[in-house]
LUMNU-630238 format. One record per residue (C-alpha): y, z, x; residue number from 0; residue in one letter. Coordinates in steps of 0.25 Angstrom, whole numbers. Layout:
<rs>
<r Y="Y" Z="Z" X="X" num="NUM" residu="A"/>
...
</rs>
This chain:
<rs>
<r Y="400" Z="38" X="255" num="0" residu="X"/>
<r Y="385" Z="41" X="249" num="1" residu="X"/>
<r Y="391" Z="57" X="247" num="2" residu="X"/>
<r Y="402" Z="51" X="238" num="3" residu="X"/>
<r Y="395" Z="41" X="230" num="4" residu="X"/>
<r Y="385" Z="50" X="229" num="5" residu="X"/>
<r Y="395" Z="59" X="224" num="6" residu="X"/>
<r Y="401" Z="50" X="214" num="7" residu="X"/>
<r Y="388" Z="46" X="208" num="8" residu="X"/>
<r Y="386" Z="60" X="207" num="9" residu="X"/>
<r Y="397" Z="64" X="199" num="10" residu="X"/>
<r Y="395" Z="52" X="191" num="11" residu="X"/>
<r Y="381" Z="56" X="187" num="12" residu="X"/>
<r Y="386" Z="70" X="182" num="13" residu="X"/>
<r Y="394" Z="63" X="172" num="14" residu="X"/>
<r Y="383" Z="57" X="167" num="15" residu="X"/>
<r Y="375" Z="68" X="168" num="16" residu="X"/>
<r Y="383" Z="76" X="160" num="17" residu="X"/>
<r Y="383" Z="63" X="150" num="18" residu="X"/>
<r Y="372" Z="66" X="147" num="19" residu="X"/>
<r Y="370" Z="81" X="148" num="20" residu="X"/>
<r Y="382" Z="81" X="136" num="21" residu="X"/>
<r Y="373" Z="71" X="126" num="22" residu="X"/>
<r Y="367" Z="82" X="118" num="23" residu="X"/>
<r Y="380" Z="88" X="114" num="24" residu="X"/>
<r Y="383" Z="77" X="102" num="25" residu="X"/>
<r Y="369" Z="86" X="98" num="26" residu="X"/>
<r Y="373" Z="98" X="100" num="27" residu="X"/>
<r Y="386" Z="98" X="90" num="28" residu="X"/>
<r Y="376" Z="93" X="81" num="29" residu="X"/>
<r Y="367" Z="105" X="82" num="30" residu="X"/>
<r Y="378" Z="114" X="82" num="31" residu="X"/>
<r Y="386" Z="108" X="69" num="32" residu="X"/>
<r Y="372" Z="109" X="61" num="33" residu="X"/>
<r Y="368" Z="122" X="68" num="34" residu="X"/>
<r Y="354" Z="118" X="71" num="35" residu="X"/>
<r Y="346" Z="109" X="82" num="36" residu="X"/>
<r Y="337" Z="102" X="71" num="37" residu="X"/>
<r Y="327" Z="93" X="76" num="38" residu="X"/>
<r Y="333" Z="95" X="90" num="39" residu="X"/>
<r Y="324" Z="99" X="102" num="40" residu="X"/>
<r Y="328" Z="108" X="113" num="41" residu="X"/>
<r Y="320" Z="106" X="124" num="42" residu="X"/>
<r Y="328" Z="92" X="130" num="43" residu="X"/>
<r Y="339" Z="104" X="130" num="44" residu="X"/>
<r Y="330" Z="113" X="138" num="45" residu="X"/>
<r Y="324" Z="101" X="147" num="46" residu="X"/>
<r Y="336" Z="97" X="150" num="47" residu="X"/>
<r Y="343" Z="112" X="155" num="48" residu="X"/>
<r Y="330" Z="113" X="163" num="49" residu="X"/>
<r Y="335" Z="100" X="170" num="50" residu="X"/>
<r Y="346" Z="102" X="171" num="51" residu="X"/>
<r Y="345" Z="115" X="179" num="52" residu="X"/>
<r Y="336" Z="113" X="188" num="53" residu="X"/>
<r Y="343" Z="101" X="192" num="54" residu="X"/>
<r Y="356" Z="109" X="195" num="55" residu="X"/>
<r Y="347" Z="119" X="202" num="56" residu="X"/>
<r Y="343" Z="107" X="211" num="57" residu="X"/>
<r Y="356" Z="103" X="214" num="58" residu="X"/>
<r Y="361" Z="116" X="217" num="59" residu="X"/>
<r Y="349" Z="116" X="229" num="60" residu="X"/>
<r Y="353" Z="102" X="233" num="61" residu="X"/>
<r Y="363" Z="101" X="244" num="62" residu="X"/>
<r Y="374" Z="93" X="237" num="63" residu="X"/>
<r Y="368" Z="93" X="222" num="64" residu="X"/>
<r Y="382" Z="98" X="217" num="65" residu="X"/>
<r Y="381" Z="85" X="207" num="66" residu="X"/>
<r Y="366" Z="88" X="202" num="67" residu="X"/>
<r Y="369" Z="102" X="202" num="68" residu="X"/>
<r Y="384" Z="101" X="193" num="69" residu="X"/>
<r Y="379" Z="91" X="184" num="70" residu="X"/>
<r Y="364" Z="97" X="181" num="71" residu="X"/>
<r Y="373" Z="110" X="180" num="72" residu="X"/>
<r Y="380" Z="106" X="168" num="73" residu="X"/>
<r Y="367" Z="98" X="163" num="74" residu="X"/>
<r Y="363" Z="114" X="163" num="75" residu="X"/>
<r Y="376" Z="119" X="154" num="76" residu="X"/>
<r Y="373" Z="108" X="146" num="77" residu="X"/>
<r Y="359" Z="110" X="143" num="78" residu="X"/>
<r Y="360" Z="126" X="142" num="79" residu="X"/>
<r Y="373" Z="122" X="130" num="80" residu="X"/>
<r Y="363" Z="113" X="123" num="81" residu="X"/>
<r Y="350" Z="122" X="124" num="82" residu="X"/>
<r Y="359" Z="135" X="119" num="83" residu="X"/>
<r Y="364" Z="127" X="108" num="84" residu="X"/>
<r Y="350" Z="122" X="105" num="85" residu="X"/>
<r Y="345" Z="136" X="104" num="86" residu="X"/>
<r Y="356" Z="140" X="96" num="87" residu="X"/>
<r Y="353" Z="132" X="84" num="88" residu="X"/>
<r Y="340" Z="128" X="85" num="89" residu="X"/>
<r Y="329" Z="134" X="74" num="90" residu="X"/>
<r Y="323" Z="145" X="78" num="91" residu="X"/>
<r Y="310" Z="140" X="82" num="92" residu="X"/>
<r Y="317" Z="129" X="92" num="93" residu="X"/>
<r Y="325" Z="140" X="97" num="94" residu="X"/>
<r Y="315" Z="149" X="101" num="95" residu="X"/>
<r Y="306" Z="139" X="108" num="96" residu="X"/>
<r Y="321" Z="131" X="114" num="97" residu="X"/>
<r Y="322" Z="146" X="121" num="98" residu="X"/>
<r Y="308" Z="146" X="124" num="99" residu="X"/>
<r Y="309" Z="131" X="132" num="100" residu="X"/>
<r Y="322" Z="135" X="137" num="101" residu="X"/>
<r Y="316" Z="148" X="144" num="102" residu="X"/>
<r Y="304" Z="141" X="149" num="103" residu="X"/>
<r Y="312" Z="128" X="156" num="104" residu="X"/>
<r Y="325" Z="134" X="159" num="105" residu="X"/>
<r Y="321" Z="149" X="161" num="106" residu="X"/>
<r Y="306" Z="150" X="167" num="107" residu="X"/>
<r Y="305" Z="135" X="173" num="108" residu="X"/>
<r Y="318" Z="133" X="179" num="109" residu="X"/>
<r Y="320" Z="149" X="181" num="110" residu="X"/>
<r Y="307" Z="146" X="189" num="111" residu="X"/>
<r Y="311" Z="134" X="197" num="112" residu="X"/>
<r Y="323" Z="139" X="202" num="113" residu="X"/>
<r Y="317" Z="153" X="208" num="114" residu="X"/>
<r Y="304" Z="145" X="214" num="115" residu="X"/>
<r Y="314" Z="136" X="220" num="116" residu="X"/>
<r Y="323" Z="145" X="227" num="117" residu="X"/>
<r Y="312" Z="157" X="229" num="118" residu="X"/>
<r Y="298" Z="148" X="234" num="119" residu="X"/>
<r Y="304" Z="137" X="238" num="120" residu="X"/>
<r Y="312" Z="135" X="251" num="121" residu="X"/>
<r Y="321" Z="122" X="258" num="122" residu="X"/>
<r Y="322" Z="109" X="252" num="123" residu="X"/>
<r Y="308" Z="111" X="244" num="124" residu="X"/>
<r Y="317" Z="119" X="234" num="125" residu="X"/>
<r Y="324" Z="106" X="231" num="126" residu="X"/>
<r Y="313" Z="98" X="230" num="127" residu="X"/>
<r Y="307" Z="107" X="223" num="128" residu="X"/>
<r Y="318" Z="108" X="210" num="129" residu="X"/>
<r Y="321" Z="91" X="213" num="130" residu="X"/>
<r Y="307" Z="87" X="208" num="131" residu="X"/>
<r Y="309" Z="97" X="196" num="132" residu="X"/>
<r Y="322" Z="91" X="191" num="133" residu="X"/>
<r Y="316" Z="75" X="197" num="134" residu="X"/>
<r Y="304" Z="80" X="185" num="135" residu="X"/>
<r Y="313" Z="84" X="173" num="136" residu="X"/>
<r Y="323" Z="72" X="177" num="137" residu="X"/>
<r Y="312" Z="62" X="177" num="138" residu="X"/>
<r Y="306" Z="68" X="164" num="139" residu="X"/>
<r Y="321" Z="67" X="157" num="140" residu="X"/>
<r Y="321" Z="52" X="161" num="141" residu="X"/>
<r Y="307" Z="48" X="156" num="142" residu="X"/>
<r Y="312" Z="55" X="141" num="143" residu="X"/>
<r Y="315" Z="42" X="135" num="144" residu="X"/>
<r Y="302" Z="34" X="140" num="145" residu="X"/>
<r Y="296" Z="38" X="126" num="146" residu="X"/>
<r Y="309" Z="32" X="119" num="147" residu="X"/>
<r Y="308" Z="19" X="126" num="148" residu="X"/>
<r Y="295" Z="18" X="123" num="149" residu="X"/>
<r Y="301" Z="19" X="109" num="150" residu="X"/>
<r Y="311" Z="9" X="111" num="151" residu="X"/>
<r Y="301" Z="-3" X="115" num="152" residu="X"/>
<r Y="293" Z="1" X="104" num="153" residu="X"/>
<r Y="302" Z="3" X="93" num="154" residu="X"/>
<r Y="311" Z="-10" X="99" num="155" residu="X"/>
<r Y="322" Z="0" X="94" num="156" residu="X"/>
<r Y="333" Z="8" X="104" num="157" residu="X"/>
<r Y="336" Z="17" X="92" num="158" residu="X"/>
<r Y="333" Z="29" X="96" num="159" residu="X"/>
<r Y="336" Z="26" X="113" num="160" residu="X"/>
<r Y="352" Z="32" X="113" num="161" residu="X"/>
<r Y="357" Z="23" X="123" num="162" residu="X"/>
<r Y="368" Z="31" X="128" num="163" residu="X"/>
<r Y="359" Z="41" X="132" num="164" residu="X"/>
<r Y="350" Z="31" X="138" num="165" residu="X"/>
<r Y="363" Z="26" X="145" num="166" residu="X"/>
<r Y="365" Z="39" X="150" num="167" residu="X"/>
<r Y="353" Z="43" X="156" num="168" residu="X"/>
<r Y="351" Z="29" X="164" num="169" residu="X"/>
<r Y="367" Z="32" X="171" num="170" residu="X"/>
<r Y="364" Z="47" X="172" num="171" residu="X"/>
<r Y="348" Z="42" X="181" num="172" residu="X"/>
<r Y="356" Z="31" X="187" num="173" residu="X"/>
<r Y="367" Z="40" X="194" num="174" residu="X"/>
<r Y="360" Z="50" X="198" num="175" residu="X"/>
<r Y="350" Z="41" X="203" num="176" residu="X"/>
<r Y="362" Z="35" X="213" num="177" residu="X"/>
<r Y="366" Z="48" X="216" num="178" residu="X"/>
<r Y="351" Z="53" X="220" num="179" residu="X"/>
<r Y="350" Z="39" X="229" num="180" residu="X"/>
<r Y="364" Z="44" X="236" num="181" residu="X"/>
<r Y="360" Z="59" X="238" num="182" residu="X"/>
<r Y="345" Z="54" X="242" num="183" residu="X"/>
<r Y="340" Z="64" X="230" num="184" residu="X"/>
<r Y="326" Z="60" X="228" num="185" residu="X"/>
<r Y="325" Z="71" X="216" num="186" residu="X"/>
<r Y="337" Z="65" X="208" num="187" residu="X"/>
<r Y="334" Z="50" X="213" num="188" residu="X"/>
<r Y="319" Z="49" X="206" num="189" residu="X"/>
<r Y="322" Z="54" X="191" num="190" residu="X"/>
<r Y="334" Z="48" X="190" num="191" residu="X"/>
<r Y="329" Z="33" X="196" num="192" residu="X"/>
<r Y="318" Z="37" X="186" num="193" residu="X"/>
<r Y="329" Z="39" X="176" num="194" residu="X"/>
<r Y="338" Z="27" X="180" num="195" residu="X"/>
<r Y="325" Z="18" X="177" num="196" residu="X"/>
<r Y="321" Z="23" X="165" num="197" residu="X"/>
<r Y="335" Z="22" X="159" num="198" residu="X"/>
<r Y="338" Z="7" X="163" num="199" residu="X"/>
<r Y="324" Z="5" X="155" num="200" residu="X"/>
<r Y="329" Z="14" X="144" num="201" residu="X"/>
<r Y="343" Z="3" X="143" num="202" residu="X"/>
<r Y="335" Z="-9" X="145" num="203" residu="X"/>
<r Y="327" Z="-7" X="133" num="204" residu="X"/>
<r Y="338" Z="-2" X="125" num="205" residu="X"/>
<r Y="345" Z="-15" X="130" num="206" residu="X"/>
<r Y="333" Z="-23" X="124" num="207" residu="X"/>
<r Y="331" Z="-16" X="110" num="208" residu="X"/>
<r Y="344" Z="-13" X="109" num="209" residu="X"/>
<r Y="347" Z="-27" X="101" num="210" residu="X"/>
<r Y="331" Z="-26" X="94" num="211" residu="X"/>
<r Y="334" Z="-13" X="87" num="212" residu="X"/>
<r Y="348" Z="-19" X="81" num="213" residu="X"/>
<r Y="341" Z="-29" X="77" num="214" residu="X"/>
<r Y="328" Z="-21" X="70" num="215" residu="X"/>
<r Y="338" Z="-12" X="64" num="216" residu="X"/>
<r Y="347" Z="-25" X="57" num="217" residu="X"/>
<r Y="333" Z="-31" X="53" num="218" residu="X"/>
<r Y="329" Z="-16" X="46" num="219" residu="X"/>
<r Y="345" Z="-16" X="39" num="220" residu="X"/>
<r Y="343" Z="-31" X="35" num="221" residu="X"/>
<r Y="329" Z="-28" X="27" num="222" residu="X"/>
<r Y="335" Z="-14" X="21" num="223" residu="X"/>
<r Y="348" Z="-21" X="15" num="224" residu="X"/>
<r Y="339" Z="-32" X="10" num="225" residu="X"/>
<r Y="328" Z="-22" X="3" num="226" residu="X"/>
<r Y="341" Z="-15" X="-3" num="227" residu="X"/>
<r Y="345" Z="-29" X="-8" num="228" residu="X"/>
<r Y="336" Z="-33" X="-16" num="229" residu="X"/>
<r Y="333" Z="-16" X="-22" num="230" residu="X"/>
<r Y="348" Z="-19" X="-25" num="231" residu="X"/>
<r Y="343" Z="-32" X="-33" num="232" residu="X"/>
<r Y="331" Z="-25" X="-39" num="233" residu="X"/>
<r Y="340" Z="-13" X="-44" num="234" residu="X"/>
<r Y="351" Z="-23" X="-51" num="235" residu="X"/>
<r Y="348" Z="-21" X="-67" num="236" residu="X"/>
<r Y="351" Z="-34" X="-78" num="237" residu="X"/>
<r Y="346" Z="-46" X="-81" num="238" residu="X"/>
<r Y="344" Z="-49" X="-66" num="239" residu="X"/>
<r Y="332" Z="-37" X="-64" num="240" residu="X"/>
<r Y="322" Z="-46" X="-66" num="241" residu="X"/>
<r Y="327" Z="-57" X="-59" num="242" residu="X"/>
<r Y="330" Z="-47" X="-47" num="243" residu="X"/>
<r Y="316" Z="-41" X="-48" num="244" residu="X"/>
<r Y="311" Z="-55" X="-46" num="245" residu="X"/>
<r Y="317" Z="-56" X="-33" num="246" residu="X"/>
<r Y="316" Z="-43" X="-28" num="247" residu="X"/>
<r Y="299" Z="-44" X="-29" num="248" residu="X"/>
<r Y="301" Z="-57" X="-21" num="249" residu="X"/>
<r Y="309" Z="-53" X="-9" num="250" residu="X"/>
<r Y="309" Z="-38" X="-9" num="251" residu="X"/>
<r Y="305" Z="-33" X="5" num="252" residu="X"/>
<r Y="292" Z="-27" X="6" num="253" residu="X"/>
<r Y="293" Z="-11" X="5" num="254" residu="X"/>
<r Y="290" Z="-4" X="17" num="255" residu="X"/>
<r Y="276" Z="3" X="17" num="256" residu="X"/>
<r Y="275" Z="18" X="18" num="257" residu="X"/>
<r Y="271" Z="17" X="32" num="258" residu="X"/>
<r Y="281" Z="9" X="37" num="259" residu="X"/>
<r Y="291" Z="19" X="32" num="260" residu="X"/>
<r Y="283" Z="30" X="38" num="261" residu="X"/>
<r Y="281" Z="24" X="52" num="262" residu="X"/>
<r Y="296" Z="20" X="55" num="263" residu="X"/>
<r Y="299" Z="35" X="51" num="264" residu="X"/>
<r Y="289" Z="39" X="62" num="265" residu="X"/>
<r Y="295" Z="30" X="72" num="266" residu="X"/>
<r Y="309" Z="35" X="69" num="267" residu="X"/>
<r Y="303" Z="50" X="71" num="268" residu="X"/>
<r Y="296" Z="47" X="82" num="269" residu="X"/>
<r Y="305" Z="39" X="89" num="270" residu="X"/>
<r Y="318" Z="51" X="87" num="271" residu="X"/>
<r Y="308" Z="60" X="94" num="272" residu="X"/>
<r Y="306" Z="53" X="106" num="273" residu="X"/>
<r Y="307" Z="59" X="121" num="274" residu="X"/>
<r Y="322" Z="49" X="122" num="275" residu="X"/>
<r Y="326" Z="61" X="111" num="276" residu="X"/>
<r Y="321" Z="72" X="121" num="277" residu="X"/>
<r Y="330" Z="68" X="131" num="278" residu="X"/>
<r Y="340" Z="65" X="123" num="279" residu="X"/>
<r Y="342" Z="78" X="117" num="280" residu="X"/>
<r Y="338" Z="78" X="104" num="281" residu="X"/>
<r Y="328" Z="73" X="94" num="282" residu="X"/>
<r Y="336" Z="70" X="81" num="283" residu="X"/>
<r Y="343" Z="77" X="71" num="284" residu="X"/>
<r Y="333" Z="78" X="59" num="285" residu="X"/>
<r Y="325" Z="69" X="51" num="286" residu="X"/>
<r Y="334" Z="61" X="42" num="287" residu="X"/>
<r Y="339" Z="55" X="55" num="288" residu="X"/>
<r Y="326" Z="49" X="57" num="289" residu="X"/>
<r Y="326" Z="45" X="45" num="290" residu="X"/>
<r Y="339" Z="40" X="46" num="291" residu="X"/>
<r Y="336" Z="34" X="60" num="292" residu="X"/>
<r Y="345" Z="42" X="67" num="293" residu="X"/>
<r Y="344" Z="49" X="79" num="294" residu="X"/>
<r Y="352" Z="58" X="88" num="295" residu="X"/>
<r Y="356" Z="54" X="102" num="296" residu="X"/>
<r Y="363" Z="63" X="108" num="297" residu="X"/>
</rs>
């Protein structure tokens, strides 16, 4: 009964796996419509690939590891598509030092892990071996948005936390977590339990700023239509200029200083730079979305 379940919860993770492998496409057209990766980086793409394929070489050592091996497998198709297409389009000086990231992680490091595992090392040290490599770089993955919801409980905003993705991540820890408790896989069970954890935290804070950011955000639109209002009143010629001056100088809103302006710029930079947009594949499209408040979330 274990073997099915186990089974079961298995394949159910690779469906969600894959889930999230496939979130960069939506990015992806975009590049490839405008020819160019703008303000995209590379290295999640190369990160990831390195993941990907170390994890499929662990399951191809690991007595029935076909799961971890199949879905990691196509993780790897996934990630090589993605860093091509990176590199196809990128500036020159991205592209040179994508190629110079991806033969350093995926060539040398990888390269390197594989032959020391199946030349130096012998018996069930060889998986030990590659499952604290992959526990590592797994671990590091779900720790990414830490930096994010530092942000959040900061800002008391959920702007720039996609929740679909943060959705995602929490199933994809929580499954594989149940699957490691079945197959009694100490490497799978510790990032992911990690993961599952930081996940459920990363949904509780949504749920609680969720309603405070709606609510910043209608305050905000409240004061803008009424500061366009009264320039409305002050721009309205005849004999009522005077009259409407009069009123405008008692109840006009105070004007924004320069370094007010200046600092929530920097906040809105900052924040659409964060570690969260590491992991989620992209940084953001180009400046006038910032200014805009927008933000890509693939």
């Amino acid at each position: 009964m274990a073997i099915t379940l186990s089974f079961v919860i298995g394949i159910i993770g690779n469906v969600i796996s894959i889930l999230v492998f496939t979130s960069p496409i939506k990015t992806f057209i975009g590049i490839v419509k405008k020819k160019s990766t703008e303000n995209y980086k590379g290295i999640p793409y190369v990160t990831t690939l390195l993941s990907t394929s170390l994890w499929t070489f662990y399951g191809l050592m690991k007595p029935g590891g076909v799961l971890v091996a199949t879905v990691n497998g196509a993780g790897v198709a996934f990630q090589l598509s993605y860093v091509t297409l990176f590199i196809i389009y990128a500036p020159k000086h991205k592209k040179v030092s994508t190629m110079k990231l991806v033969g350093l992680f995926n060539v040398v490091f990888c390269g390197s892990v594989i032959g020391v595992t199946l030349l130096a090392i012998h018996g069930s040290l060889r998986l030990t071996f590659v499952g604290i490599l992959c526990a590592a770089l797994t671990i590091g993955m779900y720790a990414s948005p830490l930096a994010a919801m530092r942000n959040v409980i900061r800002t008391k905003s959920v702007e720039y936390m996609p929740f679909l993705l943060s959705f995602f991540l929490f199933l994809n820890a929580g499954v594989w977590f149940a699957y490691a408790l079945l197959v009694n896989d100490i490497y799978i069970l510790v990032p992911n339990g990690i993961g599952f954890v930081l996940g459920s935290a990363q949904l509780i804070l949504y749920a609680i700023y969720r309603n405070k950011s709606k609510s910043a955000k209608s305050t905000e639109a409240m004061e803008e239509d009424g500061s366009a209002h009264l320039v409305e009143m002050g721009m309205n010629g005849g004999d009522d200029d005077q009259k409407n001056k009069g009123i405008i100088k008692g109840l006009s809103l105070p004007k924004p200083t320069i370094d007010r302006q200046y600092s929530v710029q920097n906040i809105l930079r900052s924040l659409s730079y964060g570690p969260y947009d590491f992991h989620s594949m992209g940084a953001i499209e180009d400046d006038d979305d910032v200014e805009n408040g927008k933000i890509n979330h693939p």
